[in-house]
C-alpha positions in Angstrom: 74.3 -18.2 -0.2 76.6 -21.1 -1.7 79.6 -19.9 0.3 77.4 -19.6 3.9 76.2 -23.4 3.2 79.5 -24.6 2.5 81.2 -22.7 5.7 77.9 -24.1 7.9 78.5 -27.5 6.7 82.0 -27.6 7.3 81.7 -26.3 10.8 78.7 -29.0 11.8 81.3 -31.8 10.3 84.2 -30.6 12.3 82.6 -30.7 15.5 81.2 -34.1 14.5 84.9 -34.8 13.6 85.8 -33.7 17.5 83.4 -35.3 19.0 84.0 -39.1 17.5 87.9 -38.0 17.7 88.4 -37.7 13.9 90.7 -35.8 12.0 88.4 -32.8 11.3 90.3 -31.7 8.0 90.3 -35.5 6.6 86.9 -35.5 7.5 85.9 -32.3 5.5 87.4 -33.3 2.7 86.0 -37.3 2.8 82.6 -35.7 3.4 82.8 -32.8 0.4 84.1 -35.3 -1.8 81.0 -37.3 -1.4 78.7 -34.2 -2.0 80.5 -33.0 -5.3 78.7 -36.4 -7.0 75.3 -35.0 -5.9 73.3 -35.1 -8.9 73.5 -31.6 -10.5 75.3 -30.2 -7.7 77.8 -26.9 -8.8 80.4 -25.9 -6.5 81.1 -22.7 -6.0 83.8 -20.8 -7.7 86.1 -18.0 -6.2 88.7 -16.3 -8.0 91.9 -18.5 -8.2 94.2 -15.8 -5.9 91.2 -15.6 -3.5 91.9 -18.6 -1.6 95.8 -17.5 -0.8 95.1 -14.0 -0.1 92.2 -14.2 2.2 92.7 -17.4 3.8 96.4 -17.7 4.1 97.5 -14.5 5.9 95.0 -15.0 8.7 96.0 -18.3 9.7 100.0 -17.3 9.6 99.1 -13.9 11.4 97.2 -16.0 14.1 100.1 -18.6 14.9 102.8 -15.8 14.6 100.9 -13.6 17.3 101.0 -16.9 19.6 104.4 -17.4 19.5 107.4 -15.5 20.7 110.3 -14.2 18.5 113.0 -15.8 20.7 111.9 -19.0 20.6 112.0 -18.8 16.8 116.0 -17.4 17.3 116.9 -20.2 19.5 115.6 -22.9 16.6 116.6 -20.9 13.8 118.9 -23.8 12.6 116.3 -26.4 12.5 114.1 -24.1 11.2 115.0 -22.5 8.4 116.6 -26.0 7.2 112.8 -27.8 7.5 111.2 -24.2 6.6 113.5 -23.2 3.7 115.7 -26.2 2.7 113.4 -28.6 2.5 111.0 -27.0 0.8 113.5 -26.3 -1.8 114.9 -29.8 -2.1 111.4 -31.1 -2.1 110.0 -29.1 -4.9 112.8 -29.8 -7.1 112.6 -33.3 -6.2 109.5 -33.7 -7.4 109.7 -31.8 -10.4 112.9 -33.9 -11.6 111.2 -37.1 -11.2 107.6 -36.1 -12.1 109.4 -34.8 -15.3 112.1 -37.2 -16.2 109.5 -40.4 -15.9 107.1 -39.0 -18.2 103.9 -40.6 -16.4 102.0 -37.6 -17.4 103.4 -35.3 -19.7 104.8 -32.7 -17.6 107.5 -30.1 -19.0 110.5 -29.1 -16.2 108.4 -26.2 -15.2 104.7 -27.5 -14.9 106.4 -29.8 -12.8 108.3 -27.7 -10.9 104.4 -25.7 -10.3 103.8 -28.8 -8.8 106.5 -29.4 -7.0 106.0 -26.4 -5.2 102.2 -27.1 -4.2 103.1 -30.0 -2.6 106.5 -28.8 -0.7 104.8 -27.0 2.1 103.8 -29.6 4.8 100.7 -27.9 7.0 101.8 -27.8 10.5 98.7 -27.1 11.9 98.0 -30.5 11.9 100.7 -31.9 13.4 100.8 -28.7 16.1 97.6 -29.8 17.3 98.0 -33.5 17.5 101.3 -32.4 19.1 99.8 -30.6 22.1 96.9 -33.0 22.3 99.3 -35.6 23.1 102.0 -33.7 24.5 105.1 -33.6 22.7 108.3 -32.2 24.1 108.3 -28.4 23.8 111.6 -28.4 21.3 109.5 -30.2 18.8 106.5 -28.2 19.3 108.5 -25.3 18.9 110.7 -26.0 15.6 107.0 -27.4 14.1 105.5 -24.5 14.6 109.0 -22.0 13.3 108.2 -24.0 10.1 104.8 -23.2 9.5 105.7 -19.7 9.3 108.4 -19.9 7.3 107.6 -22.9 4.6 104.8 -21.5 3.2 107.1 -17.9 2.1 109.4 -20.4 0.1 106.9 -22.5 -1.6 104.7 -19.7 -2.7 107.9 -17.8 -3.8 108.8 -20.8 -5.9 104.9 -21.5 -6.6 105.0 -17.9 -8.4 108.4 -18.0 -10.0 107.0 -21.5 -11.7 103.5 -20.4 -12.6 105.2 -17.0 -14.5 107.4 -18.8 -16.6 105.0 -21.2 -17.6 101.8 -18.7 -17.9 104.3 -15.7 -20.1 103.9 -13.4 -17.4 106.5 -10.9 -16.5 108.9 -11.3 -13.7 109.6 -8.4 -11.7 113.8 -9.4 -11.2 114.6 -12.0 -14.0 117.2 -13.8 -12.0 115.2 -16.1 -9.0 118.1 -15.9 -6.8 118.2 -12.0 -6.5 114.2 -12.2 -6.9 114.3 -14.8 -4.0 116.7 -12.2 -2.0 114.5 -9.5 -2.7 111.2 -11.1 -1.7 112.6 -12.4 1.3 114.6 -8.8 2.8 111.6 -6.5 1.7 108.7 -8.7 2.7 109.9 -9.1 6.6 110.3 -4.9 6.4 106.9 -4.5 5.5 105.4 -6.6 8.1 108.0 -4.9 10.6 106.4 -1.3 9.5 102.9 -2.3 9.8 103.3 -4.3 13.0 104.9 -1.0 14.6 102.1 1.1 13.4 99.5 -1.1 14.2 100.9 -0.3 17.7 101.2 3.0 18.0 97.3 3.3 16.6 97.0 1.1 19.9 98.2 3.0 22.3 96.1 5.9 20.6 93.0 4.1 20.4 92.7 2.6 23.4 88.9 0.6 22.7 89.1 -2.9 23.0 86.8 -3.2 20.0 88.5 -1.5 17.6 91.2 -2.9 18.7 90.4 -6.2 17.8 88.9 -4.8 14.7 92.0 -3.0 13.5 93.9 -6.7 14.1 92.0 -8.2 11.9 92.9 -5.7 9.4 96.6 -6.2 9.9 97.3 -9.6 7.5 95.7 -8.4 5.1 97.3 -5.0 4.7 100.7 -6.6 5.5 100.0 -9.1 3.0 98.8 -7.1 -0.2 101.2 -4.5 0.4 104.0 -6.8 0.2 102.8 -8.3 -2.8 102.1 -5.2 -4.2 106.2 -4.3 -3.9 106.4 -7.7 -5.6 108.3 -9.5 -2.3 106.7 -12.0 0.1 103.3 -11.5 1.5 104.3 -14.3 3.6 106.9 -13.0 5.7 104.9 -9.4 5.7 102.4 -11.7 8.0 104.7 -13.4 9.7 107.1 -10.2 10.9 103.8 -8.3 11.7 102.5 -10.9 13.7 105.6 -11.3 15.6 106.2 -7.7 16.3 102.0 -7.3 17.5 102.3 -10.0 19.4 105.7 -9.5 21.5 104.1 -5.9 21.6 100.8 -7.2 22.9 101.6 -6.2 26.4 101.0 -2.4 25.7 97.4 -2.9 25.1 95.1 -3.6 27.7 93.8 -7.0 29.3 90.4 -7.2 27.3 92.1 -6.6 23.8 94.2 -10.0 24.6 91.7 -11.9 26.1 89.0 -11.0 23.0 91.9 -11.4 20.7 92.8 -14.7 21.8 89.7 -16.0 20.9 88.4 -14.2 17.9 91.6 -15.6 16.4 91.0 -19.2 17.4 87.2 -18.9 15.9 88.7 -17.5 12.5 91.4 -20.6 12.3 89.0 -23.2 12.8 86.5 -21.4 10.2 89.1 -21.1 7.3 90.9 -24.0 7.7 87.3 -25.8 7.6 86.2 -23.8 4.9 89.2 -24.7 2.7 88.9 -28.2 3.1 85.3 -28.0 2.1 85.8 -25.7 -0.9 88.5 -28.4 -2.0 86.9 -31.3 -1.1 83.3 -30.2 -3.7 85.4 -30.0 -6.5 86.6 -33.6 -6.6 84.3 -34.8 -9.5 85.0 -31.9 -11.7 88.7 -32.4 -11.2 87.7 -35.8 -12.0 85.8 -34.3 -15.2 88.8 -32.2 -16.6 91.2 -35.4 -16.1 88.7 -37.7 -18.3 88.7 -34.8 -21.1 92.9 -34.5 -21.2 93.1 -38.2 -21.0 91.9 -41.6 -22.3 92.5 -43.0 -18.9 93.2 -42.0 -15.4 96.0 -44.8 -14.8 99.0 -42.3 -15.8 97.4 -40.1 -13.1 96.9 -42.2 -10.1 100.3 -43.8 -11.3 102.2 -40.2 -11.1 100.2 -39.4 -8.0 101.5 -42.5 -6.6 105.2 -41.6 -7.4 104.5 -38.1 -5.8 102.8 -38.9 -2.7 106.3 -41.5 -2.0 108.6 -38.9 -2.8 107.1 -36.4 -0.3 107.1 -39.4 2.1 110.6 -40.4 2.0 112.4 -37.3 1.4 111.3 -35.4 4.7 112.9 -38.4 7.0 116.1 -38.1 4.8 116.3 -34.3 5.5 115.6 -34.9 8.7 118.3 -37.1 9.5 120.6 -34.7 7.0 119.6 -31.6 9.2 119.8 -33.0 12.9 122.1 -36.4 12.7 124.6 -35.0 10.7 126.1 -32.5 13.5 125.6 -35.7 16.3 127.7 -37.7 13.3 130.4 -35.3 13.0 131.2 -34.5 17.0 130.7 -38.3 17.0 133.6 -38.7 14.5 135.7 -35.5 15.6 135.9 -36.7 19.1 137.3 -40.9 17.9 139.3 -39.1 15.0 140.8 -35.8 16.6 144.7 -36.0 18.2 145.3 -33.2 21.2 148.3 -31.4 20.1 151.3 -31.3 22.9 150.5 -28.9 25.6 153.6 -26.9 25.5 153.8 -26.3 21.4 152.7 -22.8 19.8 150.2 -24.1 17.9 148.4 -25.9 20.9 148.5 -22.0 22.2 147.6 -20.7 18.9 144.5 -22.7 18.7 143.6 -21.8 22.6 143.7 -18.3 21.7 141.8 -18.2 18.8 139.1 -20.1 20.5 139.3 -17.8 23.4 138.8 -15.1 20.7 136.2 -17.1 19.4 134.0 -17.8 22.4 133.7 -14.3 23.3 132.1 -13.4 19.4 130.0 -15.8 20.0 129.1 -15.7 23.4 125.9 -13.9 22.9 124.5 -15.9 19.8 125.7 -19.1 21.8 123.1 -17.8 24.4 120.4 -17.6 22.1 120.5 -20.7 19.8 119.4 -23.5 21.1 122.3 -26.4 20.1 120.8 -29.5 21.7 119.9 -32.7 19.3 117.2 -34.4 19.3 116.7 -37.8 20.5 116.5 -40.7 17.2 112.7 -41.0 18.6 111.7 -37.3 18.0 113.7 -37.1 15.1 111.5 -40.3 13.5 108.5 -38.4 14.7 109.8 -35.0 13.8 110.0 -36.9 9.5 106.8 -38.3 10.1 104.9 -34.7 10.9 104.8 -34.1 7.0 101.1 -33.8 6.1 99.9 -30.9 3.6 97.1 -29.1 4.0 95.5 -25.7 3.5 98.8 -24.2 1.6 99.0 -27.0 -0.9 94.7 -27.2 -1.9 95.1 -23.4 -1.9 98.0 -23.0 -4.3 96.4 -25.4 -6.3 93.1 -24.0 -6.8 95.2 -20.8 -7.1 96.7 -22.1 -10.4 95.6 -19.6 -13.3 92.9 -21.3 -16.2 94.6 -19.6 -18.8 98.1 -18.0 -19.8 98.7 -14.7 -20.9 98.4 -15.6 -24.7 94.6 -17.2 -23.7 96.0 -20.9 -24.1 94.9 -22.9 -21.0 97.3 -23.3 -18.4 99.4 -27.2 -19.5 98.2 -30.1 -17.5 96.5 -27.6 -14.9 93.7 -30.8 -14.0 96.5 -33.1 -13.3 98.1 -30.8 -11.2 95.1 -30.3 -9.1 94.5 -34.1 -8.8 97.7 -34.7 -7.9 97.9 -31.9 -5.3 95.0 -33.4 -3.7 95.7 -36.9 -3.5 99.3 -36.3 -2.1 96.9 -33.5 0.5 94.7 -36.3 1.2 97.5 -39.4 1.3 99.4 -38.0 4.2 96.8 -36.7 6.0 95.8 -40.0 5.9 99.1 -42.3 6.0 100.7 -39.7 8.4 98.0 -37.7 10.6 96.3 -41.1 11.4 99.3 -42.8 12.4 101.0 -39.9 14.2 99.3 -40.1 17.5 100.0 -44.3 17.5 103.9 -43.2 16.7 104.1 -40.4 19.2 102.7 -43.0 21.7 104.6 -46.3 20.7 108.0 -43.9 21.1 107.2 -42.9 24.5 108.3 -39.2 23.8 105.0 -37.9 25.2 105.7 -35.2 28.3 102.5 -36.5 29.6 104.5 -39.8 30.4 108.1 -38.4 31.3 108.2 -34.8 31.5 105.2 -33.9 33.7 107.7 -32.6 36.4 109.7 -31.2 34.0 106.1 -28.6 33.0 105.5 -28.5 36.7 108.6 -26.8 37.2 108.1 -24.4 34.2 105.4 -23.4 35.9 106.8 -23.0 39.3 109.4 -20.4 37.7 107.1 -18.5 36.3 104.8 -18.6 39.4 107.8 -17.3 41.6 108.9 -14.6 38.8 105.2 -13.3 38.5 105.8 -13.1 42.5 109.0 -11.5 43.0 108.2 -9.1 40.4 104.8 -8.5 42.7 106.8 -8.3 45.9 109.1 -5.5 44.4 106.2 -3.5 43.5 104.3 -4.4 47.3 107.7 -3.0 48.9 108.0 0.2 47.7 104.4 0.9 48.0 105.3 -0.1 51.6 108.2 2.4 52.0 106.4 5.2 49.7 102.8 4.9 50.2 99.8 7.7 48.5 99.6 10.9 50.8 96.8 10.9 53.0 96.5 7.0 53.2 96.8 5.7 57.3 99.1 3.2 58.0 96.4 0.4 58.5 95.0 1.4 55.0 98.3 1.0 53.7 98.8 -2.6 55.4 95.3 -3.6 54.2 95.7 -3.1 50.7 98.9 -4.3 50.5 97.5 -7.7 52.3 95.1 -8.1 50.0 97.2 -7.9 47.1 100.1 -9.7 48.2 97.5 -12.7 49.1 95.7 -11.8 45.5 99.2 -12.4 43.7 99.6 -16.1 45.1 96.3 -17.6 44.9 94.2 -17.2 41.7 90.9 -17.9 43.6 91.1 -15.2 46.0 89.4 -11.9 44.9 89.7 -8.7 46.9 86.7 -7.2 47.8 87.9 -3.4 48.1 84.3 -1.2 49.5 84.3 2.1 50.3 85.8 4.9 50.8 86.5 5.6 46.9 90.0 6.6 48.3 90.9 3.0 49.1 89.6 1.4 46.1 91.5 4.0 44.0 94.7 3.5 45.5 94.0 -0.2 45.2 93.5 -0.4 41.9 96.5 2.0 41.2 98.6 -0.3 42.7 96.9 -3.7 41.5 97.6 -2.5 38.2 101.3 -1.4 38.5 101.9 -4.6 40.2 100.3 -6.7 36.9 102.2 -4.7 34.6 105.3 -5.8 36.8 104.8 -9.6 36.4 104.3 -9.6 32.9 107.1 -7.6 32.2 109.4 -10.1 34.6 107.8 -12.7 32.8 108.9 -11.5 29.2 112.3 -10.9 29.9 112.7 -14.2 31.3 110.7 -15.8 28.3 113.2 -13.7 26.1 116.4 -14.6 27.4 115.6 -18.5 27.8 115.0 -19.1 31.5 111.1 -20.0 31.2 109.7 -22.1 28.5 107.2 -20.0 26.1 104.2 -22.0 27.0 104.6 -21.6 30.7 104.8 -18.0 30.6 101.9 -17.9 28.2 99.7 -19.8 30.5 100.9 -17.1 33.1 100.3 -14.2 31.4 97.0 -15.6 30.4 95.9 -16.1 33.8 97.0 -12.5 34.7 94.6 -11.2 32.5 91.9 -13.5 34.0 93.0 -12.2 37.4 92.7 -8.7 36.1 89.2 -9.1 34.2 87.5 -10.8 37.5 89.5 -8.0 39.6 88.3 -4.9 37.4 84.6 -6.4 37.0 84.1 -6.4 40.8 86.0 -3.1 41.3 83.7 -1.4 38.7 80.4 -3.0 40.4 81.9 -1.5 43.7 82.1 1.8 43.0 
């Protein structure tokens, strides 16, 4: 009953929150906070692993299904140095200073636990103030590679920490290897189950059980993982991505429900976290007054924390993306051509020939373009933490394995939280002023630019259609007269460039069956067009996923009336 008043409660504030145009998850949080000093109020308590194995796989599986493999290769860079080395650098940054200052007293590896709480920043956040205000589809894109991919290195780091402080047994001593490990085995599971979750598909064929069986899928991709002792994370993440690029297999009412049974369980955990975080402020508070005789040393450490996660993201940032402008910068005022006619000039011209054409195809792929100084300054200022951090934090065991409680596990907690809650308020409320003071918004310079996006994938969906039309032209069903063949190919053609128009296909049955044969074929020839663009980088993701969505549309409103017909 607790937990169905604190998820009701959290879902009336955050469409409050919409509604006045407040950050909903600062807004949980504020307004939890404020309830935990209810006179004899008791939160309610959930197992400490509860909160990373039920809430975190769902949202990761829900963001990988929603974005396309691909564009993750072409940022890869950017990605795994935000995702990955920055996590890294951040934790141990954290845990050096947190340790060698002495504010609270915090051995290397409690404060290296800490450190890895608050690595991770929550992309949601910034992904949706991002596509609110529109910005450019690189930025979305490496933000949301990120999310995937941070949260696999902090956790791996969260639970190497927490087992050497707790006692508990490591499953590969050495963290490089057991780092290796997680990370190779982890995407293998997630591969497996994402292949059988679609072969069960194709078997199934319900879109009910369907949707069902997806929401099954995190979970089992997570916990298995675990179980082999790599990264639940990644498990998610590959599983996602291999259902999702998959998708097209099943039919139009499985995406359609999908799409927004996943959106409805995003905004309910992500609300319910911040809630379940937010009513344990005062007992956090109560646990800090009992370890200490005052609660300077831990606003003062909290302090130090919350900077160093400030500034160190804008100085990876510039280390990841200005340093490769910097050095072609340098090469090109530095570098002397060699004489044309010398060996070595031809040397060199053969070994980059030779070079070029190993590369050629992973040229192809990664995207190498920088980023302007103004997205890189927004790009370091997108570093607020969220659901990971309050999770990993509550997720912190009471006790160690010889029954001692877990060192400094209050100040943690209060620390995570008020580095969770300082840049969602620092950086989340000034992001959208920043985003709009730069003038990096499409919606002021790059509307043609997403007009045109769409206008490719409007002509692909209608080559692919006219390909289809023509053959049915030149091959058409036995016993079908020519002016039945004309009609229906009409209809279609006109169907295929003008959302709005719906056939209305009446008797004979004959008709209306060779129609909907050919409707169908013609649907499953757009999307497919529309993939392999998407894939090899002619059509920005979001274009084609507004397409495909709107095929589905066309094919729901299509279906309904054909069904009523006959």
């Amino acid at each position: 009953m607790e937990l169905l008043l604190v998820v009701v409660g959290a879902i009336l504030v955050t469409a409050i929150a919409h509604h006045r145009g407040f950050e909903p998850a600062l807004m949980i949080v504020v307004v939890g906070s404020a309830v935990s000093f209810l006179p004899d109020f008791e939160p309610p308590e959930l197992d400490s692993h509860i909160l990373l194995s039920v809430v975190l796989p769902p949202l990761l599986y829900s963001a990988a299904l929603n974005f396309s493999f691909p564009t993750f290769l072409r940022h890869i860079r950017p990605i795994l140095g935000l995702g990955v080395g920055l996590v890294v650098v951040s934790a141990f940054a954290v845990a050096a200073v947190s340790s060698w200052l002495v504010i609270v007293p915090l051995t290397f590896g409690t404060a290296l636990v800490l450190g890895a709480i608050v690595a991770p920043p929550d992309a949601v956040t910034a992904v949706a103030v991002g596509r609110k205000l529109g910005l450019p589809k690189r930025m979305m894109a490496i933000l949301t590679g990120e999310s995937l991919i941070n949260d696999a290195a902090a956790l791996t780091l969260f639970s190497i920490a927490v087992t050497q402080v707790a006692g508990g047994h490591i499953f590969i001593e050495n963290p490089l290897l057991l780092f290796g490990y997680s990370a190779t085995v982890g995407p293998l599971v997630g591969a497996v189950l994402g292949y059988v979750t679609l072969w069960i598909r194709k078997r199934l064929a319900n879109p009910g059980l369907e949707t069902v069986q997806g929401l099954v899928v995190p979970f089992a991709a997570f916990i298995t993982a675990e179980e082999l002792h790599a990264s639940g994370v990644l498990a998610v993440v590959v599983a996602g991505f291999v259902v999702g690029n998959g998708n097209l297999g099943a039919g139009y009412q499985t995406r359609l429900q999908e799409r927004y049974v996943w959106n409805s369980v995003d905004v309910l955990l992500e609300a319910f976290v911040f809630a379940y975080i937010g009513l344990h402020l005062r007992f956090v508070l109560e646990h800090l007054n009992e370890a200490h005789e005052s609660l300077t040393e831990v606003i003062t450490a909290s302090a130090v924390v919350l900077l160093i996660v400030l500034v160190i993201r804008p100085l990876s940032v510039f280390a990841i993306f200005g340093r490769n402008k910097l050095s072609r910068h340098v090469e090109k005022k530095l570098s002397v051509p060699a004489p044309d006619g010398s060996r070595s000039s031809l040397g060199a011209a053969v070994r980059k020939q030779r070079k070029k054409k190993r590369r050629a195809n992973w040229r192809t792929m990664v995207d190498r373009r920088t980023l302007s100084w103004q997205e890189n300054v927004v790009l370091s200022w997108t570093g607020m933490r969220g659901v990971v951090t309050l999770a990993a934090a509550a997720a912190i065991p009471a006790y160690t394995e010889s029954g001692e409680p877990f060192p400094e596990r209050a100040t943690i907690q209060a620390i995570a939280f008020v580095v969770a809650v300082g840049t969602l308020l620092l950086q989340g409320s000034t992001l959208p002023w920043l985003i709009r003071k730069l003038h990096i918004s499409r919606f002021n310079d790059d509307h043609e630019a997403d007009r045109a996006e769409e206008v490719k994938a409007e002509r692909v969906a209608h080559d692919a259609a006219e390909k289809i039309l023509v053959e049915f032209q030149a091959n058409p069903p036995a016993n079908l007269n020519p002016a039945l063949v004309e009609e229906i190919y009409i209809r279609i053609a006109r169907h295929t460039q003008d959302v709005d128009e719906m056939p209305d296909p009446e008797a004979p049955i004959k008709r209306a069956a060779a129609f909907t044969t050919l409707y169908r074929e013609v649907l499953a020839a757009q999307r497919a067009a529309l993939i392999d663009q998407r894939d090899a980088g002619h059509i920005e993701d979001e274009a084609v996923r507004a397409m495909l969505e709107r095929l589905d549309l066309q094919e729901a409103g299509v279906t309904a009336r054909l069904e009523s017909r006959l």
